[in-house]
N, C-alpha and C positions, 0 to 999 in steps of 0.2 A: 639884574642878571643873576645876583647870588640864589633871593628870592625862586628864582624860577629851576634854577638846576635843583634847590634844593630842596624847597617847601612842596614846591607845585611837582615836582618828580619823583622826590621819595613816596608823597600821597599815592599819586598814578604806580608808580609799582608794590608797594603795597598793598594797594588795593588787587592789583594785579595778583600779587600773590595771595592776596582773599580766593581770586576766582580760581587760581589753581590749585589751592584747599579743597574747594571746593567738587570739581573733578575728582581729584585724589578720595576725598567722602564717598562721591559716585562709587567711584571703581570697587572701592574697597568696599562697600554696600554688595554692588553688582556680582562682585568675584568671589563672597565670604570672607574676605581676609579680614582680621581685625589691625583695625586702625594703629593700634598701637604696633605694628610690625613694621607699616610704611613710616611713622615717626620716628622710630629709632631707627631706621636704613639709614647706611652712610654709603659712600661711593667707596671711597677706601679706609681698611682697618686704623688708619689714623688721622682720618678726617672725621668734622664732628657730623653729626648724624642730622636729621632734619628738622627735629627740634630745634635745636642750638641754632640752625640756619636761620629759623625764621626768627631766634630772641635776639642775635646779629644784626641782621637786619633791620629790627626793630630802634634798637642800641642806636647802631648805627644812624639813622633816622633821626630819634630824639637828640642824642647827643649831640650829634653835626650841629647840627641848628641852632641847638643851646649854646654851644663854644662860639660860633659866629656872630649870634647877637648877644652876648654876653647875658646869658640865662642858665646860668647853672644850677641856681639854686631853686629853679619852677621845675627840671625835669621831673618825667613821672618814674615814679622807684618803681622796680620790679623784682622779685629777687630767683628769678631764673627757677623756677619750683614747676613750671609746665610739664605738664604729660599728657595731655588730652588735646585733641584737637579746639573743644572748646574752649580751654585757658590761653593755645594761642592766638584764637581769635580777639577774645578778649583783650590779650597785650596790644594784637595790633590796632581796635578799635581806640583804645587807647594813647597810642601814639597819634594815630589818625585825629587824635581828639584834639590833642596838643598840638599838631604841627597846625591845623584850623587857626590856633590862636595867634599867629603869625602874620603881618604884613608886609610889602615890599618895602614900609618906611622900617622898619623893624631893622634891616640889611645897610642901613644906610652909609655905617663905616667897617662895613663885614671887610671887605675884601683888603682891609687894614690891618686886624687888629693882629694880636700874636694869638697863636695856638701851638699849646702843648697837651703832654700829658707824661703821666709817670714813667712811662718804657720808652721815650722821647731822650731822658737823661738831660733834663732841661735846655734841648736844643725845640726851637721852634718852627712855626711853616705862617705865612702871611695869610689871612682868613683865605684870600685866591686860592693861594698855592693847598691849604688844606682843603678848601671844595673840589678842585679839581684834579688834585695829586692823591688824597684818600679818602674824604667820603666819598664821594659819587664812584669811584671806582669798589670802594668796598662795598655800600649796596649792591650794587648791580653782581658783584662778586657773588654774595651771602643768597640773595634770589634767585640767579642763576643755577647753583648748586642747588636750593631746594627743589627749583625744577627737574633738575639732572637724577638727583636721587627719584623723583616718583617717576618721571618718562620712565628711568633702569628699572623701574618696580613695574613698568607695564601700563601706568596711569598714560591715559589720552592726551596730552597735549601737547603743542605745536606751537610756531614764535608767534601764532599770531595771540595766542594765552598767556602769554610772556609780552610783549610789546602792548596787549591793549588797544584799547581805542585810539585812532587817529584820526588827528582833525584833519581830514581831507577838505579838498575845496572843488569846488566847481569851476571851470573854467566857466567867463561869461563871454560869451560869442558876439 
């Protein structure tokens, strides 16, 4: 179960947020703006801007997974240096690379182990309690806002560019 909120859903919306990169390029193509205006847009004066959203994101992503199965020492380093739209695609290919490496046997005492972290103050969350209490909610956080910031910029897209493909089914009659 951890496997699937976390490998198989961070992938899907990341990549999600690949394709609304991608709009965003459009628009910004279409509109003459230079890219770099809708990257540094934030929604508010002290909120971080959309870069940031998508190295969060990212962060977020890798890290989760690595504190879960106990792979800290595989994540991939980045050291937050983006400005262009193509470095952060790059990051996220990247992550996307990494989280691939990943199995459902991988998760096997996830939802056990402890997890912290330094602003924690050595107080912990059970691998459960951190899939479900903060990463999955801080992805979805970090994405969402990138969204928010280009929709407010005028970029085209709608939940269905945010949610992605779904696996619908056929009724069989």
């Amino acid at each position: 179960m951890l496997y699937d909120l976390t490998v198989v859903q961070f992938s899907k919306m990341l990549n999600n947020l690949n394709h609304i990169l991608d709009k965003a390029e459009a628009f910004a193509a279409l509109k003459k703006v230079d890219m770099a205006v809708l990257l540094n847009s934030r929604l508010a004066p002290d909120q971080f801007n959309l870069i940031r959203q998508v190295q969060i994101a990212c962060d977020t992503a890798k890290i989760g997974v690595a504190r879960l199965t106990g792979n800290m020492d595989t994540v991939p380093k980045h050291d937050d240096s983006e400005t262009t739209l193509a470095e952060l695609r790059q990051r996220i290919a990247s992550v996307l690379k990494y989280l691939e490496g990943f199995s459902e046997a991988d998760f096997g005492h996830a939802d056990k182990v402890h997890v912290s972290q330094p602003r924690w103050e050595g107080k912990y969350l059970t691998g459960y309690e951190f899939a479900i209490e903060h990463a999955v909610p801080n992805i979805y956080f970090h994405i969402t806002t990138a969204y928010a910031i280009l929709r407010h910029n005028g970029v085209e897209v709608g939940k269905k560019d945010y949610l992605g493909a779904m696996p619908y089914k056929v009724p069989v009659l």
